[in-house]
C-alpha atoms as a printed R data frame, in Angstrom:
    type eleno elety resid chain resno       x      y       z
1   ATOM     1    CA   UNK     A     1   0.000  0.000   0.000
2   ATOM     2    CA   UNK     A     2   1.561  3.557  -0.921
3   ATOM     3    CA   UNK     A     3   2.172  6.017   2.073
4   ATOM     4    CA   UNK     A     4   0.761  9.258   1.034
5   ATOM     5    CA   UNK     A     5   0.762 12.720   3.333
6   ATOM     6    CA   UNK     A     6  -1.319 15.328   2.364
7   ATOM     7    CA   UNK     A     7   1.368 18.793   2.660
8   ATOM     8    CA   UNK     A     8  -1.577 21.166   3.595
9   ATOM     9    CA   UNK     A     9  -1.173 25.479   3.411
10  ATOM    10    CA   UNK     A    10  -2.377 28.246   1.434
11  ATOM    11    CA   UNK     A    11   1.104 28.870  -0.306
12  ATOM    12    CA   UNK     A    12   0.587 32.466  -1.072
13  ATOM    13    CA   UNK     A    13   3.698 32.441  -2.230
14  ATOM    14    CA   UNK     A    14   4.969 28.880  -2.579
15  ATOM    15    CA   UNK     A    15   8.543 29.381  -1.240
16  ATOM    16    CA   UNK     A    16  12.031 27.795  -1.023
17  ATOM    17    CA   UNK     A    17  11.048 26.254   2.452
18  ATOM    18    CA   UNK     A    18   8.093 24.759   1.117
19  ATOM    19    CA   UNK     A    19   9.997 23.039  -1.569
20  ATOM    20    CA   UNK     A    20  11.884 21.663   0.305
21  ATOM    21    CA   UNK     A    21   9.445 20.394   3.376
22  ATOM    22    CA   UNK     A    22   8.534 18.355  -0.009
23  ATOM    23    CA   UNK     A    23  11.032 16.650  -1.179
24  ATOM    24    CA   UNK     A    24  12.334 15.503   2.338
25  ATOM    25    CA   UNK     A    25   8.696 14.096   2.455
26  ATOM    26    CA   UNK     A    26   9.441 12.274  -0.025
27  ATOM    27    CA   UNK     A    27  11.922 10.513   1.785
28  ATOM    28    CA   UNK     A    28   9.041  9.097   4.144
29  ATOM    29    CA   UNK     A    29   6.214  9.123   1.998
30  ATOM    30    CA   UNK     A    30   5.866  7.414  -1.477
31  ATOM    31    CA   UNK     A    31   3.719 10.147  -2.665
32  ATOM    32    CA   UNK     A    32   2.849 13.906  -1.208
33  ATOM    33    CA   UNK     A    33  -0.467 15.668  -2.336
34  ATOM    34    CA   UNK     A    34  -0.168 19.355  -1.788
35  ATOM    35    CA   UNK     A    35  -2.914 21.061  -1.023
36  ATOM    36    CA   UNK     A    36  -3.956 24.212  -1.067
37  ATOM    37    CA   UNK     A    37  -6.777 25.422   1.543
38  ATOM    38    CA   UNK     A    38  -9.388 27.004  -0.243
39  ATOM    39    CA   UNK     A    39 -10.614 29.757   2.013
40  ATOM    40    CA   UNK     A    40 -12.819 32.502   0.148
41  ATOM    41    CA   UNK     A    41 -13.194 34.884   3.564
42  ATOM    42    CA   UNK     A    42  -8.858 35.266   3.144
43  ATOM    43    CA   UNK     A    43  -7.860 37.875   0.837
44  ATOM    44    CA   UNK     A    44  -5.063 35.896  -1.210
45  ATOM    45    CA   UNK     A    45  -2.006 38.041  -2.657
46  ATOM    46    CA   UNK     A    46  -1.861 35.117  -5.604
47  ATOM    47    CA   UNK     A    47  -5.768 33.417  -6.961
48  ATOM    48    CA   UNK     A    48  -5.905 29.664  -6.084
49  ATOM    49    CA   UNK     A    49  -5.288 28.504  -9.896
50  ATOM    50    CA   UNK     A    50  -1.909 31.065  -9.947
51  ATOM    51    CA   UNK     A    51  -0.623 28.836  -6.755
52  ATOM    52    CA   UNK     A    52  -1.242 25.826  -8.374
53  ATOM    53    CA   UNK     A    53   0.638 26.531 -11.330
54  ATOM    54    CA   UNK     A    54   3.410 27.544  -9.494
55  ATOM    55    CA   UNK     A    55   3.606 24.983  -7.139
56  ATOM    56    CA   UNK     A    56   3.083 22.641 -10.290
57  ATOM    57    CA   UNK     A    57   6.062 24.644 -12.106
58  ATOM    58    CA   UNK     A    58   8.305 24.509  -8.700
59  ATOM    59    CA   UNK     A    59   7.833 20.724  -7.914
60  ATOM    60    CA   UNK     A    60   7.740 19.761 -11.971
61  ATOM    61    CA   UNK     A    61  11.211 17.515 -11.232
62  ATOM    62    CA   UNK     A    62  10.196 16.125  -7.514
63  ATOM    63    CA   UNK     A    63   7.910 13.147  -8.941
64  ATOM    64    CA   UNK     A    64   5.444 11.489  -6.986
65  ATOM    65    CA   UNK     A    65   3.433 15.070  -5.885
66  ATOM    66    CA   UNK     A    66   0.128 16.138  -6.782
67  ATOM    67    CA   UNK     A    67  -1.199 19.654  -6.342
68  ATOM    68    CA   UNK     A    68  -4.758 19.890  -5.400
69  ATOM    69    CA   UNK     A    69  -7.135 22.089  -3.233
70  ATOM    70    CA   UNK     A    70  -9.781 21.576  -0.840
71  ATOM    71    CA   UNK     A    71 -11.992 23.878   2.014
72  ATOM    72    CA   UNK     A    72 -13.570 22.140   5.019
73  ATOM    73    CA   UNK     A    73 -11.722 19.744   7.650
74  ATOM    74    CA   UNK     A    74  -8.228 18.591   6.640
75  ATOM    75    CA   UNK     A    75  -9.373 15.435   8.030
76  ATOM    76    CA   UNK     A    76 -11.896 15.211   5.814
77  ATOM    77    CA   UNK     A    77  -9.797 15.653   2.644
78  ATOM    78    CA   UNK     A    78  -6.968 13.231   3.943
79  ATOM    79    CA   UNK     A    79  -9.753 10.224   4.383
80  ATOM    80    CA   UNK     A    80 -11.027 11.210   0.982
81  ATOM    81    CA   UNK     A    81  -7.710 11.170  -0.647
82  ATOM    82    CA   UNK     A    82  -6.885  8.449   1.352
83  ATOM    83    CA   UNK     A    83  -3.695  9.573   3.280
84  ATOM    84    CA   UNK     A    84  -2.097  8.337   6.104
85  ATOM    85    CA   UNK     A    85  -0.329 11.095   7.187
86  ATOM    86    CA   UNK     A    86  -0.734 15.114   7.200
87  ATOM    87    CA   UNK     A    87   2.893 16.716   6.672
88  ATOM    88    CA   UNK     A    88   3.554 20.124   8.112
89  ATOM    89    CA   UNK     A    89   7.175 22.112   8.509
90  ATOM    90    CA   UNK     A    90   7.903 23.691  11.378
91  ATOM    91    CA   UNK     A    91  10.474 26.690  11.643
92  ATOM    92    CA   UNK     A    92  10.013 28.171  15.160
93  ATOM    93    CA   UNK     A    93   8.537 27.691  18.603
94  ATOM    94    CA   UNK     A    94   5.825 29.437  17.711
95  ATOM    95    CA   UNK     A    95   5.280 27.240  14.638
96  ATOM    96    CA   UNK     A    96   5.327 24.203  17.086
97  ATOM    97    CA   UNK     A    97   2.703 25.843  19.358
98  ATOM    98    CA   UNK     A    98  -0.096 26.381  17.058
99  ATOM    99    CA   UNK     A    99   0.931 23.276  14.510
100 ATOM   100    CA   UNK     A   100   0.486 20.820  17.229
101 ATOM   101    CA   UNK     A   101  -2.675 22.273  18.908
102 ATOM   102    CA   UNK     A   102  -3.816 21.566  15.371
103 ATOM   103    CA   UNK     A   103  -2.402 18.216  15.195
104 ATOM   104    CA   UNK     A   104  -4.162 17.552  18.191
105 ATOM   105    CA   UNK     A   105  -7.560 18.704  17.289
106 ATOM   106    CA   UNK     A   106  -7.010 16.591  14.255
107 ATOM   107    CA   UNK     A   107  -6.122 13.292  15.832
108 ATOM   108    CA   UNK     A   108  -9.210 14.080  17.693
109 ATOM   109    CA   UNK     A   109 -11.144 14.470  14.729
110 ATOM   110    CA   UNK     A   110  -9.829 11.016  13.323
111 ATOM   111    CA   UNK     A   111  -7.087  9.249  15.301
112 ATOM   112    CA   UNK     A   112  -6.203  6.999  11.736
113 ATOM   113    CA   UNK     A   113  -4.635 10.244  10.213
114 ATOM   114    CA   UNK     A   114  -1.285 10.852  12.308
115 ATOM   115    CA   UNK     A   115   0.825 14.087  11.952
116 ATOM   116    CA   UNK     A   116   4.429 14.484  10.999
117 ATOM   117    CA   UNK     A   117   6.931 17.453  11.724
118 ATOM   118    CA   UNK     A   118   9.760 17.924   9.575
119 ATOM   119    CA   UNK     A   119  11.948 20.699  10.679
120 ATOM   120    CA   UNK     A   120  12.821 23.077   8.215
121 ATOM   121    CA   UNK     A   121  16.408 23.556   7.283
122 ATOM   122    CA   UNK     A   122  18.004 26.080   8.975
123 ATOM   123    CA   UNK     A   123  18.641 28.599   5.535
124 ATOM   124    CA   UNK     A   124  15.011 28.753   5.629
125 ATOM   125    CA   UNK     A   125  13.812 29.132   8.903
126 ATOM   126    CA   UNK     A   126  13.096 33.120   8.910
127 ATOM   127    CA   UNK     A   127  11.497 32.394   5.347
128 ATOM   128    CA   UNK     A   128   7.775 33.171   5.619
129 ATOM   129    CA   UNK     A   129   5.444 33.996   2.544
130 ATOM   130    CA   UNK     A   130   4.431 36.839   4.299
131 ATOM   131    CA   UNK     A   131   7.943 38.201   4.874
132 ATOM   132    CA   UNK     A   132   8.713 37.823   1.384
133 ATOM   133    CA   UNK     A   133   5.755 39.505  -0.150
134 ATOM   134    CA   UNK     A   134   7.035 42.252   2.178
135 ATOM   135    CA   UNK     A   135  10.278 42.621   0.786
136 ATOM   136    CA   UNK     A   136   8.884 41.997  -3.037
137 ATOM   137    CA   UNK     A   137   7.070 44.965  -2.383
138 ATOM   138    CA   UNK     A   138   9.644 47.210  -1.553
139 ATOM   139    CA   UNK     A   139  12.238 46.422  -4.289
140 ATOM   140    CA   UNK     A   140  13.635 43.140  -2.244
141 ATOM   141    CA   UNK     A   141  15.970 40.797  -3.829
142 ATOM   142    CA   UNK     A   142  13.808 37.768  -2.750
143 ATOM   143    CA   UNK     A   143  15.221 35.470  -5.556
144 ATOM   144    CA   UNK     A   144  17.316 33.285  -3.532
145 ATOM   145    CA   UNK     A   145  14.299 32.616  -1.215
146 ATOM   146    CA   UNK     A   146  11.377 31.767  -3.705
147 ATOM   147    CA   UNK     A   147  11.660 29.437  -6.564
148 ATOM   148    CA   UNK     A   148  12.051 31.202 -10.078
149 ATOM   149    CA   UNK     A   149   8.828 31.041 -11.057
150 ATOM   150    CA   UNK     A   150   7.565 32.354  -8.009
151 ATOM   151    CA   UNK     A   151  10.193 35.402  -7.930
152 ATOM   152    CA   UNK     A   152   9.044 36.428 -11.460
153 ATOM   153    CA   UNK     A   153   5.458 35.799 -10.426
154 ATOM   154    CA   UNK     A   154   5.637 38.421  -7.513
155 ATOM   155    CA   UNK     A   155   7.958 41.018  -9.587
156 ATOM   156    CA   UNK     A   156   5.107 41.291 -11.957
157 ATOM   157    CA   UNK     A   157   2.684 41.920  -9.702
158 ATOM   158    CA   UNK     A   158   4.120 44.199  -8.403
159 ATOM   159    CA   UNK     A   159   4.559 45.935 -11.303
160 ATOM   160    CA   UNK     A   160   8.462 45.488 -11.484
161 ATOM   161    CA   UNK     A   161   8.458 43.524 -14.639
162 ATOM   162    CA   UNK     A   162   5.575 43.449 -17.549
């Protein structure tokens, strides 16, 4: 039977970190669905279909992903896709804090889905999408923190390339 994790975050951007949560998941898990949580009320910098391609573009030589949304309980969408694992990365304290009250609620939910913590590598760990878009919008040089796609992606929106 394949091992599959379901890699679960709204990706807005998809960044370096993220990348490469994945393909150290796929040193535990045969496959990795990545999925994007679909939450209309959250004002997105990037539209749902603009993360997929980019995570599609950014994880075209990993193998063994699929990139997929969902909205409701991450539960839910792991039985469905029939998981056995949710995969989450974990840069901080403060990461851990809120990650595993989520974990816990989840194993509540449904105690056949566990939870795995990969750390991330330390030339990530002050890597956030938010901290990036930050920079992008100032003039940052965010390209050695973002995938290629991704940096181009960002410069255009904001306006630094056409």
């Amino acid at each position: 039977m394949q091992k599959v994790a379901i890699y679960p975050g709204s990706f807005d951007p998809v960044t370096n970190g993220h990348i490469d949560i994945v393909k150290r998941g796929l040193k535990l898990f045969d496959k990795i669905i990545v999925a994007i949580l679909h939450n209309p009320s959250k004002k997105s910098f990037f539209s749902v279909k603009e993360r997929m391609e980019m995570l599609r573009e950014s994880l075209k030589e990993s193998g063994n992903t699929e990139i997929d949304t969902f909205q409701g309980l991450l539960v839910d969408y792991a039985l469905l896709r029939k998981a056995h694992a949710i995969l989450r990365g974990i840069r901080a304290l403060s990461d851990f804090e809120y990650e595993f009250e989520m974990a816990l609620m989840n194993r509540r939910l449904n105690r056949e889905i566990q939870t795995v913590f990969l750390m991330t590598d330390l030339k990530w760990i002050f890597t956030s999408s938010s901290i990036i878009k930050e920079a992008a919008r100032f003039g940052g040089d965010i390209s050695d923190m973002v995938p290629p796609v991704v940096n181009r992606r960002i410069k255009e929106k904001f306006g630094f390339i056409t």
